[in-house]
C-alpha positions in Angstrom: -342.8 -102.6 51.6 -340.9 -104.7 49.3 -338.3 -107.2 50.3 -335.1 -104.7 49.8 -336.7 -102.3 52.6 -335.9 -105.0 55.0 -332.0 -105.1 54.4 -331.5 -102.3 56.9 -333.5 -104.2 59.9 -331.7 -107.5 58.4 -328.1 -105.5 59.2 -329.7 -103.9 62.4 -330.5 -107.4 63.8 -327.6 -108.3 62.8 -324.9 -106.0 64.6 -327.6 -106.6 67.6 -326.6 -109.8 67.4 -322.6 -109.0 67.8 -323.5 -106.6 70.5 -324.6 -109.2 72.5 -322.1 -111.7 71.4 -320.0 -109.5 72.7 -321.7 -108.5 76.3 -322.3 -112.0 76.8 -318.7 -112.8 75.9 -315.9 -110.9 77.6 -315.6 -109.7 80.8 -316.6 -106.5 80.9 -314.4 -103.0 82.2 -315.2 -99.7 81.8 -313.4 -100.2 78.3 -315.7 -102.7 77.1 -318.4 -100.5 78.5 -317.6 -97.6 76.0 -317.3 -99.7 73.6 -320.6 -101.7 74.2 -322.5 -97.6 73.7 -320.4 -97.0 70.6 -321.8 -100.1 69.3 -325.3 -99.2 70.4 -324.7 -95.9 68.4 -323.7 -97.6 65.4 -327.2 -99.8 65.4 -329.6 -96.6 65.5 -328.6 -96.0 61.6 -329.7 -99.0 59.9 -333.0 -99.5 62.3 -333.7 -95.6 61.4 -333.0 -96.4 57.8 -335.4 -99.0 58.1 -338.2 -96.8 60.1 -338.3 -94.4 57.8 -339.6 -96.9 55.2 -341.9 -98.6 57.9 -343.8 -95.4 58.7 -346.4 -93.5 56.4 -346.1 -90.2 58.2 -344.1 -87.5 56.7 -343.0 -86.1 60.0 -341.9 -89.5 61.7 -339.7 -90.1 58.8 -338.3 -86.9 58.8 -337.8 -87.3 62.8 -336.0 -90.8 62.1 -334.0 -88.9 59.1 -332.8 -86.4 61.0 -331.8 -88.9 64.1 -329.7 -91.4 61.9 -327.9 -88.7 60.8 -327.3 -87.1 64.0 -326.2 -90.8 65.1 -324.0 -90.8 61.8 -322.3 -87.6 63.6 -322.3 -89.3 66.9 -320.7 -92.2 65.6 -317.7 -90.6 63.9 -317.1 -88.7 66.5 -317.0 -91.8 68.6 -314.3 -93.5 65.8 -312.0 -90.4 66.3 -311.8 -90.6 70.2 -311.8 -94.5 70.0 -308.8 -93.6 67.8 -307.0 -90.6 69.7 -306.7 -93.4 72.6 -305.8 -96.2 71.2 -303.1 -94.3 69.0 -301.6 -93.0 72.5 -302.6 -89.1 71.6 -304.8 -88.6 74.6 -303.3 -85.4 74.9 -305.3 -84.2 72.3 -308.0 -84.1 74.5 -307.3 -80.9 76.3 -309.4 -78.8 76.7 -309.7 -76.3 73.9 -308.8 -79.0 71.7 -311.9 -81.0 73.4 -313.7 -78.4 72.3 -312.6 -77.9 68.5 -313.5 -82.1 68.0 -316.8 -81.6 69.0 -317.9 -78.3 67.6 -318.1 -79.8 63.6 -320.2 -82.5 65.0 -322.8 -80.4 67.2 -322.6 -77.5 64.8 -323.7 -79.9 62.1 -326.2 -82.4 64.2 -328.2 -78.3 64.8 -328.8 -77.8 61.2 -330.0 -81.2 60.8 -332.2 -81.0 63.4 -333.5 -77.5 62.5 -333.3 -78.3 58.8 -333.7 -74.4 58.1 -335.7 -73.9 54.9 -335.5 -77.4 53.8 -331.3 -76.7 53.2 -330.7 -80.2 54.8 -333.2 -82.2 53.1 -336.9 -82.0 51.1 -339.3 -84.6 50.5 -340.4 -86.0 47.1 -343.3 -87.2 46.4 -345.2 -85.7 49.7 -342.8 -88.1 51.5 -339.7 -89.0 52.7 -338.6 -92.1 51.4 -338.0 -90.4 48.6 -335.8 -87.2 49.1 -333.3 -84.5 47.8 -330.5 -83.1 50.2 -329.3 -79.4 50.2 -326.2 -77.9 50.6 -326.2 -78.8 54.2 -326.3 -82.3 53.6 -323.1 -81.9 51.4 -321.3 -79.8 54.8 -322.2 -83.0 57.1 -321.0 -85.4 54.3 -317.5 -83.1 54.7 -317.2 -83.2 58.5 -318.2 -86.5 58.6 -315.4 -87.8 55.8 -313.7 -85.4 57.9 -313.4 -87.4 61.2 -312.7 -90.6 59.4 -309.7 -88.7 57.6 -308.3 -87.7 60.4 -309.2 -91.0 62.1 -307.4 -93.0 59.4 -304.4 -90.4 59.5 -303.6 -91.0 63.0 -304.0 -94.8 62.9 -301.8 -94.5 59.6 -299.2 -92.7 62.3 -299.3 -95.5 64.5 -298.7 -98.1 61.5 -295.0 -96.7 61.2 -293.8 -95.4 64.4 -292.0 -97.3 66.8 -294.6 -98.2 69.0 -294.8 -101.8 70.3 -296.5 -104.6 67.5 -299.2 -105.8 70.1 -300.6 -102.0 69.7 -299.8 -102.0 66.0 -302.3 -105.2 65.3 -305.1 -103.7 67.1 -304.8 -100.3 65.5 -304.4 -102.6 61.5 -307.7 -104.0 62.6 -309.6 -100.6 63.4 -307.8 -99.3 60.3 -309.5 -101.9 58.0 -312.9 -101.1 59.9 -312.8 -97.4 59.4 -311.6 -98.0 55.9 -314.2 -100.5 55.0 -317.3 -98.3 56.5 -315.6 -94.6 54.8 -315.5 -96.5 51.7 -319.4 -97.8 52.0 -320.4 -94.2 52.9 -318.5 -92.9 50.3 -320.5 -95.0 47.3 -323.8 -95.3 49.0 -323.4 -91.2 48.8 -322.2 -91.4 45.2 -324.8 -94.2 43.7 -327.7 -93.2 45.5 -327.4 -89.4 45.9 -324.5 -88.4 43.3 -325.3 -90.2 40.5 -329.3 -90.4 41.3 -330.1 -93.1 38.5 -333.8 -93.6 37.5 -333.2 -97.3 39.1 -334.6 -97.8 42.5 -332.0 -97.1 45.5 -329.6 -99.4 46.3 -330.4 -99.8 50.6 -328.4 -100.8 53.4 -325.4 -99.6 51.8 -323.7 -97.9 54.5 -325.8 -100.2 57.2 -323.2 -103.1 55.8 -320.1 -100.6 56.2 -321.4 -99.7 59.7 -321.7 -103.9 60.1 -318.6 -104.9 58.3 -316.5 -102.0 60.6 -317.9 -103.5 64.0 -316.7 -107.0 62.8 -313.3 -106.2 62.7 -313.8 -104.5 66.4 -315.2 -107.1 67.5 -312.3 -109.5 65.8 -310.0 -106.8 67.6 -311.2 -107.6 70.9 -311.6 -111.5 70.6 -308.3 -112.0 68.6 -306.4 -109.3 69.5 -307.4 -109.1 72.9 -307.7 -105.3 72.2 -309.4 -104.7 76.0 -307.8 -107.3 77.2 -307.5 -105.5 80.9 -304.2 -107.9 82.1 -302.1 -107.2 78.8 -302.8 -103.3 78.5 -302.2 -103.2 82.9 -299.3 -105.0 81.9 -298.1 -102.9 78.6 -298.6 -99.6 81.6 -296.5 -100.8 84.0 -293.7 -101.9 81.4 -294.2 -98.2 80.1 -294.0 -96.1 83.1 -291.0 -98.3 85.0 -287.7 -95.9 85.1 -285.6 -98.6 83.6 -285.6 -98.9 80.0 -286.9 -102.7 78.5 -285.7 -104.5 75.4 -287.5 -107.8 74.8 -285.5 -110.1 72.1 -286.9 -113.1 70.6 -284.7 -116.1 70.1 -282.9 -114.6 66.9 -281.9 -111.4 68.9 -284.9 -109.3 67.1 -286.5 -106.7 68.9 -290.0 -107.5 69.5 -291.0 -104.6 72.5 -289.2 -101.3 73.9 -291.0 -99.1 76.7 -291.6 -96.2 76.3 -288.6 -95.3 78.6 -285.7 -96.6 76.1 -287.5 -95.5 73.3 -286.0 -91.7 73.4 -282.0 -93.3 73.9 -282.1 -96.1 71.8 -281.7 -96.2 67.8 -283.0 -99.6 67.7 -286.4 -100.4 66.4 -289.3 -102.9 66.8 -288.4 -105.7 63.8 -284.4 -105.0 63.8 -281.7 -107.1 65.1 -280.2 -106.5 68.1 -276.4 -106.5 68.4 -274.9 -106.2 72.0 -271.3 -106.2 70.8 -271.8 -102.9 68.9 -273.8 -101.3 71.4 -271.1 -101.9 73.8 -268.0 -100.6 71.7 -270.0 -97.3 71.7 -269.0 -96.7 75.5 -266.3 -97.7 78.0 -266.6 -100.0 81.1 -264.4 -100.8 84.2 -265.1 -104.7 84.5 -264.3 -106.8 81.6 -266.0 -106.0 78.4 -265.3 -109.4 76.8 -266.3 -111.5 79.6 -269.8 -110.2 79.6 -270.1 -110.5 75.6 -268.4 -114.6 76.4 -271.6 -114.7 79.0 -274.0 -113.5 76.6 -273.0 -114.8 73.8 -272.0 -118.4 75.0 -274.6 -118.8 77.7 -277.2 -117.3 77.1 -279.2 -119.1 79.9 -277.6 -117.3 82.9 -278.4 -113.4 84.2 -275.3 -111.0 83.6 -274.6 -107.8 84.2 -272.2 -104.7 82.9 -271.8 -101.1 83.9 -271.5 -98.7 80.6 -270.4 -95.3 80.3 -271.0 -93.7 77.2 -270.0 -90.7 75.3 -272.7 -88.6 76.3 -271.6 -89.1 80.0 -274.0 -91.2 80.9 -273.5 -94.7 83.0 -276.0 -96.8 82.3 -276.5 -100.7 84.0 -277.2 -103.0 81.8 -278.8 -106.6 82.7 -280.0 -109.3 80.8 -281.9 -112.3 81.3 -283.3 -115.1 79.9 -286.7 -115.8 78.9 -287.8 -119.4 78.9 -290.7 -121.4 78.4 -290.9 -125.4 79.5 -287.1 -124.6 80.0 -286.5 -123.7 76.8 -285.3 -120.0 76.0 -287.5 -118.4 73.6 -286.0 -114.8 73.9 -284.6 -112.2 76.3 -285.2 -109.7 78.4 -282.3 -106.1 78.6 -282.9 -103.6 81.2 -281.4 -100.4 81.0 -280.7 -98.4 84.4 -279.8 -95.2 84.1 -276.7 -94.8 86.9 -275.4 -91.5 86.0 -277.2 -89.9 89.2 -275.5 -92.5 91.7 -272.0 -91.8 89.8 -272.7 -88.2 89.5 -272.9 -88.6 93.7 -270.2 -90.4 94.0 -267.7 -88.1 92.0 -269.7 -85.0 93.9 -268.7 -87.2 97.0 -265.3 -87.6 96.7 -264.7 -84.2 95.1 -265.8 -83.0 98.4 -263.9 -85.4 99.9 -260.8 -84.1 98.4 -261.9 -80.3 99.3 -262.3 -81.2 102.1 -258.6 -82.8 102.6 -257.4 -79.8 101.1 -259.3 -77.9 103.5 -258.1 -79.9 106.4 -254.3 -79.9 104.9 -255.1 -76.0 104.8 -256.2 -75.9 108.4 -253.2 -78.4 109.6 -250.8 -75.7 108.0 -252.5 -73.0 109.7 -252.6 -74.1 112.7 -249.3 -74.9 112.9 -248.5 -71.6 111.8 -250.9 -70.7 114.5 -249.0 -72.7 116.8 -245.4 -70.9 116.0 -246.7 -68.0 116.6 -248.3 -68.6 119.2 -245.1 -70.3 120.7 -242.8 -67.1 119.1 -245.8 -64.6 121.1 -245.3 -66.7 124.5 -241.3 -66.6 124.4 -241.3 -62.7 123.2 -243.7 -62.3 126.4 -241.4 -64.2 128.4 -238.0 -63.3 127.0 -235.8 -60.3 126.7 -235.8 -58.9 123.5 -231.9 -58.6 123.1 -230.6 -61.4 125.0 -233.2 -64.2 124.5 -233.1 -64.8 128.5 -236.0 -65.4 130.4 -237.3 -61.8 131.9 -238.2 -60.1 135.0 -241.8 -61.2 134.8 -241.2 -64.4 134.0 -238.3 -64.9 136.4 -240.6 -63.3 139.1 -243.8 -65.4 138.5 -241.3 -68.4 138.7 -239.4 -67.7 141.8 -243.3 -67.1 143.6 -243.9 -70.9 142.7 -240.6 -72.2 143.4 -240.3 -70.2 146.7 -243.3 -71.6 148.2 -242.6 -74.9 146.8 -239.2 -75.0 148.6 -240.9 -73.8 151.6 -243.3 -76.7 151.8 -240.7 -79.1 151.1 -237.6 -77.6 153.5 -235.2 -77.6 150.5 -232.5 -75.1 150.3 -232.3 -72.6 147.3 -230.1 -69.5 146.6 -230.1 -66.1 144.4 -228.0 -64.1 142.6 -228.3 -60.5 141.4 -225.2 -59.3 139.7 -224.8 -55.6 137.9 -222.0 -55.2 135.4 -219.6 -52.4 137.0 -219.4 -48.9 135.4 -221.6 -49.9 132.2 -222.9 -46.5 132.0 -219.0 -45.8 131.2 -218.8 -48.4 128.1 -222.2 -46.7 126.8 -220.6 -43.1 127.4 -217.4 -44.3 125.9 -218.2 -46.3 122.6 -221.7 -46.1 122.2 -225.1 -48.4 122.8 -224.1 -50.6 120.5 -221.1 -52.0 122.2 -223.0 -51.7 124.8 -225.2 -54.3 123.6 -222.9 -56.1 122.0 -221.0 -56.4 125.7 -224.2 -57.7 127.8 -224.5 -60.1 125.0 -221.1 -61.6 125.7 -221.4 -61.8 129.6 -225.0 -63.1 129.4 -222.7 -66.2 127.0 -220.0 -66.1 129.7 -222.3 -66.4 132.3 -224.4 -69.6 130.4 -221.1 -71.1 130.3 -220.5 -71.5 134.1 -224.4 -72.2 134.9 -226.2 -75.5 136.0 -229.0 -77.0 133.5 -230.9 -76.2 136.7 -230.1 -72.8 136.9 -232.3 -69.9 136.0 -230.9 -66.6 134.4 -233.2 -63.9 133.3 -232.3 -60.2 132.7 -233.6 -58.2 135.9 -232.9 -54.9 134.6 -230.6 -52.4 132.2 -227.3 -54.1 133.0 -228.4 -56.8 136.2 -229.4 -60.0 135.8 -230.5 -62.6 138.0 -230.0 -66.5 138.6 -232.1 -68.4 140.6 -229.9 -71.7 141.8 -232.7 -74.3 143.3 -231.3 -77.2 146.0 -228.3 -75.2 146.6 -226.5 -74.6 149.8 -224.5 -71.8 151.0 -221.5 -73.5 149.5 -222.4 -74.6 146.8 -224.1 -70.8 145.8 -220.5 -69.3 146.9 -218.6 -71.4 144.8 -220.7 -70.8 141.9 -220.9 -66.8 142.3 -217.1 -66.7 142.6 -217.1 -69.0 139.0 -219.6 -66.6 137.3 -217.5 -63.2 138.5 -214.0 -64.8 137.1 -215.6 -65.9 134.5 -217.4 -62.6 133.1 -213.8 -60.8 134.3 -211.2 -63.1 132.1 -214.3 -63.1 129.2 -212.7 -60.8 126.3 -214.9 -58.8 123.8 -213.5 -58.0 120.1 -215.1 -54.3 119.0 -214.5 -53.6 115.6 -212.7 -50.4 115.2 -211.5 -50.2 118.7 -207.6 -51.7 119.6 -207.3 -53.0 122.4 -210.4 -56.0 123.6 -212.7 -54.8 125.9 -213.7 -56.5 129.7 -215.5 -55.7 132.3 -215.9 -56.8 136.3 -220.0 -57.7 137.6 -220.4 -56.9 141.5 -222.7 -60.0 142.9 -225.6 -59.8 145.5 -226.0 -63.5 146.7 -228.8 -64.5 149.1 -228.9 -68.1 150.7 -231.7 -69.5 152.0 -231.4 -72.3 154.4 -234.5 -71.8 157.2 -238.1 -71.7 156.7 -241.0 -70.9 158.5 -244.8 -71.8 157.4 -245.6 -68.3 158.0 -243.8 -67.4 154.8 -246.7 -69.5 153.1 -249.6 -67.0 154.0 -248.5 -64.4 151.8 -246.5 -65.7 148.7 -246.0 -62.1 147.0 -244.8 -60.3 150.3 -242.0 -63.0 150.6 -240.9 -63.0 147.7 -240.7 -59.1 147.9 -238.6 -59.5 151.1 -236.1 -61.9 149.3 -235.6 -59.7 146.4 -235.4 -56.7 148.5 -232.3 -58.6 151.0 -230.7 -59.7 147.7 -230.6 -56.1 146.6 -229.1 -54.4 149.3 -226.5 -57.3 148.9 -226.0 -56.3 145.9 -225.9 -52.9 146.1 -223.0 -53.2 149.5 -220.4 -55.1 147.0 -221.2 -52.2 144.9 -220.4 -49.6 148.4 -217.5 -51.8 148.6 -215.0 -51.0 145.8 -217.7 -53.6 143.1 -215.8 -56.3 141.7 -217.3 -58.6 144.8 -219.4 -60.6 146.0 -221.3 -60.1 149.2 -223.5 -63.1 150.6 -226.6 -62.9 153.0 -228.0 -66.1 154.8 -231.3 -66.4 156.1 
């Protein structure tokens, strides 16, 4: 073996050496972990470069052939999922996309390690350090270039997007590895199997791609703190907090927006932030220019401002300073998104107002409720034509007042009148006048009564008035004021000449004695007043009418 078969093993030893630069360095996570067996992959080419040359055997070179470049598979394959995460396009790794990653690879990695009629690879020379490749060779050089395309496209993505410039550093650093070790590939493949000069080979060609790539990981990690655990926990949280985060450096340029702002916000990593504009896009209820004098003038002290913009949305927005050894280096805007609490609130209060309405609604009805009510009680109470109380009103009233005057001993008297001859005035001019004449002795009557006193229509043309704390006197005099007053009491009939009057023949019934007897049965009593009253009544009516004829009990 000459000196230039040892420049593989020479690169092998040395990416050993940055693979435990790097365990012994860091603290290791599950990320360094992965990246620790990437880097274990990337060492099996050079040290299977270099045991191919070490060996005599035919078939143990071919076996260490065919295993560098099923680690050559392994490892781009490892550089596109390395990628897919660190680009933020995990979602790529669903499961039938899962699949169509890995199928190139493991379709290719079989026909190497088959090697069907020599299509991948024949010896020359009766060995293997000298070789030609077939056309399957060329179909793994495709997939391979492949996966570093679409590794470098991605990452390319990432370059101009909007995502935050901590993640943009790490991904410039992979992008110069990937570059660096597709271009090494590409021209150890075009000097030493394209062209195929008569020189010797040039070794170890892609071994330094494969060792100049996992320098710039490792400068990634130490620099760049690409796994640093702390700064990528800390990068998550900012990401998956509801409230939107804009971090300005001293000279109001955006340095970092979550994830959350991102979709809302036209502003972009490396421009200038300008409150005063963002501001004039919406409308506010405290004062505008205070907050901007705040910001602007102090921009040591936390403020606060509620926005609503066009799009309806109300959005809270706080800032706060961000300071090192007391001086501010930058600042930190949230953006809340309120619209939900407002969106209650106006939900709220236009139920509120429904409500009132409701209410106001309901007050009206009831009160309508109410009248009626009160209109249903006096129709059950009253008589229809006169408006005076009734017979079964006047009768439930006299039960209570009866036993109530019993209790107490106090005098009370009744009065049952009948207009004389009415059937005459109905036979003469009609019902109508008829009506029209109870309706002016029930007013005549009114006129002479107490406030006391209790008129109700007892039947067709008789009507009743109960006269409480009254003597036998006192009821006489008052009859005798009643019948002169219904017989002076004039009536105007349209059509007819002369006025019309008429005479009432009165039934009056004193009572002035009591006996607790009476009490026992309410109803019969009552009965037995009404019934004296009656025949009363109905003697002035024997005795020529226009009278009054008075019982005492």
């Amino acid at each position: 073996m000459d000196f230039l078969s040892f420049t593989d093993l020479t690169l092998f030893l040395l990416l050993f050496a940055l693979f435990v630069y790097v365990f012994a360095s860091v603290t290791i996570t599950i990320l360094h972990k992965v990246y620790l067996t990437f880097h274990f992959c990337m060492m099996f080419w050079p040290i299977c470069q270099f045991a191919i040359k070490a060996v005599d055997t035919p078939q143990v070179q071919l076996f260490y052939l065919k295993l560098s470049f099923i680690d050559m598979c392994l490892i781009a394959v490892g550089w596109l999922l390395f990628t897919i995460f660190l680009t933020g396009h995990a979602r790529f790794l669903r499961k039938k996309m899962s699949v169509f990653l890995f199928v190139p690879a493991i379709l290719v990695a079989i026909c190497v390690i088959v090697n069907p009629n020599g299509k991948f690879v024949l010896p020359l020379q009766g060995n293997y350090i000298h070789r030609t490749y077939g056309p399957l060779f060329w179909v793994l050089i495709t997939v391979l270039i492949g996966y570093m395309i679409v590794s470098l496209y991605l990452m390319s993505r990432a370059l101009i997007s909007d995502k935050s410039l901590r993640i943009k550093t790490q991904v410039k650093q992979v992008f110069k590895g990937i570059t660096v070790m597709t271009v090494f590939i590409c021209l150890d493949i075009f000097l030493n199997v394209v062209l195929h000069l008569p020189l010797p080979a040039i070794p170890g060609l892609t071994s330094l791609g494969i060792l100049l790539s996992a320098i710039f990981f490792v400068i990634a990690i130490h620099r760049d703190k690409a796994f640093d655990i702390v700064k990528i926990a800390h990068q998550d949280i900012i990401d998956t907090i509801d409230h939107g985060i804009l971090v300005l450096n001293d000279n109001e340029v955006v340095v970092e927006i979550n994830r959350t702002l991102l979709p809302h916000i036209s502003f972009r990593i490396g421009s200038r932030f300008d409150m005063a504009n963002l501001l004039s896009k919406g409308q506010s209820k405290s004062n505008i220019h205070l907050f901007l004098q705040t910001y602007q003038m102090h921009p040591l002290k936390r403020t606060q401002i509620e926005i609503q913009f066009p799009n309806e949305r109300y959005v809270n927005i706080q800032t706060a300073p961000i300071r090192v050894d007391s001086e501010m280096v930058g600042r930190v805007i949230t953006f809340q998104d309120v619209s939900e609490f407002y969106r209650l609130i106006h939900e709220t209060n236009s139920q509120n107002e429904i409500l009132h309405e409701r209410n106001q609604s309901l007050i009206i009805k009831q009160d309508e409720l109410s009248l009626t009510n009160r209109k249903l009680e006096k129709m059950a109470i009253t008589d229809g034509l006169t408006g005076i109380y009734n017979r079964r009103y006047l009768t439930q009233k006299l039960e209570y007042e009866v036993m109530n005057n019993i209790k107490h001993q106090i005098p009370f008297s009744v009065i049952l009148l009948d207009i004389d001859y009415f059937k005459l005035i109905n036979d003469s001019y009609g019902h109508l006048v008829g009506d029209q004449m109870i309706l002016s002795t029930v007013a005549a009557i009114r006129q002479t009564l107490r406030q006391t006193d209790l008129l109700a229509r007892y039947g067709g043309e008789e009507f009743m008035i109960y006269l409480p704390r009254t003597s036998q006197l006192q009821a006489n005099f008052l009859a005798e004021r009643v019948k002169s007053t219904v017989e002076s009491n004039k009536m105007i009939v349209k059509d007819i000449p002369h006025s019309l009057s008429i005479t009432i023949s009165i039934g009056l019934l004193t009572i002035n004695n009591f006996t607790m007897e009476s009490l026992k049965s309410p109803h019969s009593y009552l009965n037995e007043l009404l019934e004296s009253v009656d025949k009363a009544l109905y003697k002035a009516k024997e005795e020529g009418r226009n009278r009054i004829v008075s019982v005492v009990r």
